[in-house]
LODO-520243 format. One line per 3 residues: number of its first residue (from 0); their letters; for each residue y, x, z of N, C-alpha, C. Coordinates in nm, 3 decimals, decimal comma, padded with zeros to 5 digits. Atoms other than C-alpha are relative to their C-alpha. Layout:
REM LODO-520243
NUM> a> Y/X/Z/Y/X/Z/Y/X/Z  ...
END
This chain:
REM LODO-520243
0> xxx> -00,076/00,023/-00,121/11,217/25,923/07,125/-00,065/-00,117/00,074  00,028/00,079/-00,092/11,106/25,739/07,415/00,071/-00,100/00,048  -00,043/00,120/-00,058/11,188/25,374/07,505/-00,019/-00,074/00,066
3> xxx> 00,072/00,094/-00,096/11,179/25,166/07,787/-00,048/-00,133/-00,069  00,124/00,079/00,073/10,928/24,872/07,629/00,038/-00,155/00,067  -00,034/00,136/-00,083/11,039/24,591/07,890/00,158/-00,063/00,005
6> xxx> -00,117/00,050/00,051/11,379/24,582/07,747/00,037/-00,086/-00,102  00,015/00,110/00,112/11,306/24,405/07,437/-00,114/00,006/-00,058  00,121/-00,008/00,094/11,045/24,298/07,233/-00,045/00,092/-00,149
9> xxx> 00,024/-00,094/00,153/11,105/24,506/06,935/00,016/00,154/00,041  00,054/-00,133/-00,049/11,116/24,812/07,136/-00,140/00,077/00,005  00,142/-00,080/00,010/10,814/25,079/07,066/00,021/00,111/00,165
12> xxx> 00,042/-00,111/-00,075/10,713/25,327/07,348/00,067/00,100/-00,102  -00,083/-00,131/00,100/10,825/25,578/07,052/00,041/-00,078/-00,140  -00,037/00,024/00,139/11,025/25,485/06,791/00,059/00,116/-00,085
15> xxx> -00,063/-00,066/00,049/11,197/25,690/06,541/00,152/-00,063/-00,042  -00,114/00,026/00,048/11,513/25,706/06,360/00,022/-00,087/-00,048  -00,010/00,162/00,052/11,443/25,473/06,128/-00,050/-00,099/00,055
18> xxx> 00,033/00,118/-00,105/11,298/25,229/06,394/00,139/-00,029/00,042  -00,124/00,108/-00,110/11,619/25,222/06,596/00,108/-00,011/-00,086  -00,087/00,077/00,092/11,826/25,190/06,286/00,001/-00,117/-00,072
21> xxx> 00,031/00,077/00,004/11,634/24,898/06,184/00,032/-00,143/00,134  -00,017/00,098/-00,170/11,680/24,727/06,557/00,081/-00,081/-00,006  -00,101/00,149/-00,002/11,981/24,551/06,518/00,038/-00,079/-00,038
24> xxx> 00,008/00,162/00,096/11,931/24,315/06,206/-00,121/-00,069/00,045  00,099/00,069/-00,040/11,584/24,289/06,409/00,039/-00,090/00,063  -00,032/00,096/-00,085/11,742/24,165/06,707/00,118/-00,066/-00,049
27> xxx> -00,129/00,140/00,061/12,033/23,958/06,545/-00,052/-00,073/-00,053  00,100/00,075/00,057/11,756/23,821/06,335/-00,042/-00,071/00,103  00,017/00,047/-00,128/11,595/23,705/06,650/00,057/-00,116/00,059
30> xxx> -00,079/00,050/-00,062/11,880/23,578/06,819/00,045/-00,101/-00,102  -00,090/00,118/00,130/11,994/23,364/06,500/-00,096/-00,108/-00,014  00,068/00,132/00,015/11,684/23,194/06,448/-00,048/-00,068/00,114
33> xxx> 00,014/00,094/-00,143/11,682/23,091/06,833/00,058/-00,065/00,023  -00,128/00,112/-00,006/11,988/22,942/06,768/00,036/-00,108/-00,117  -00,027/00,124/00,141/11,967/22,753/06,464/-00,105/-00,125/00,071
36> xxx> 00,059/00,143/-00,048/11,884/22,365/06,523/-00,107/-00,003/-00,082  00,072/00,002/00,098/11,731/22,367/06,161/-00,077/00,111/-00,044  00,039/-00,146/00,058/11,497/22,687/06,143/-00,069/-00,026/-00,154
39> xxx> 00,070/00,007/00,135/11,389/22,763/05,776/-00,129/00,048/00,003  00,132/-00,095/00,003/11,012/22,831/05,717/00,019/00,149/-00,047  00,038/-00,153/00,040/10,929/23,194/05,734/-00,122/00,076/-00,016
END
C-alpha cells in the first residue's frame, strides 16, 4: 500500500501490513524520547 512519505518520517512509499502495524510504538517511541529531559543511551 501506498503512502504519502511527507507525512512522517517512518512512512515508506510502500509499506506493508506489518510496517503499518509496527508504526505506532515507532512513532510513540519518537515522540517519548523528544520529550524526555533525561534521554537514555540508545
Amino acid at each position: 500500500m501506498h503512502f504519502p512519505t511527507r507525512w512522517d518520517p517512518f512512512f515508506n512509499d510502500y509499506m506493508t501490513l506489518e510496517d503499518i502495524y509496527a508504526y505506532p510504538g515507532q512513532h510513540f517511541a519518537f515522540h517519548a524520547r523528544q520529550l524526555t529531559l533525561n534521554p537514555a543511551a540508545h
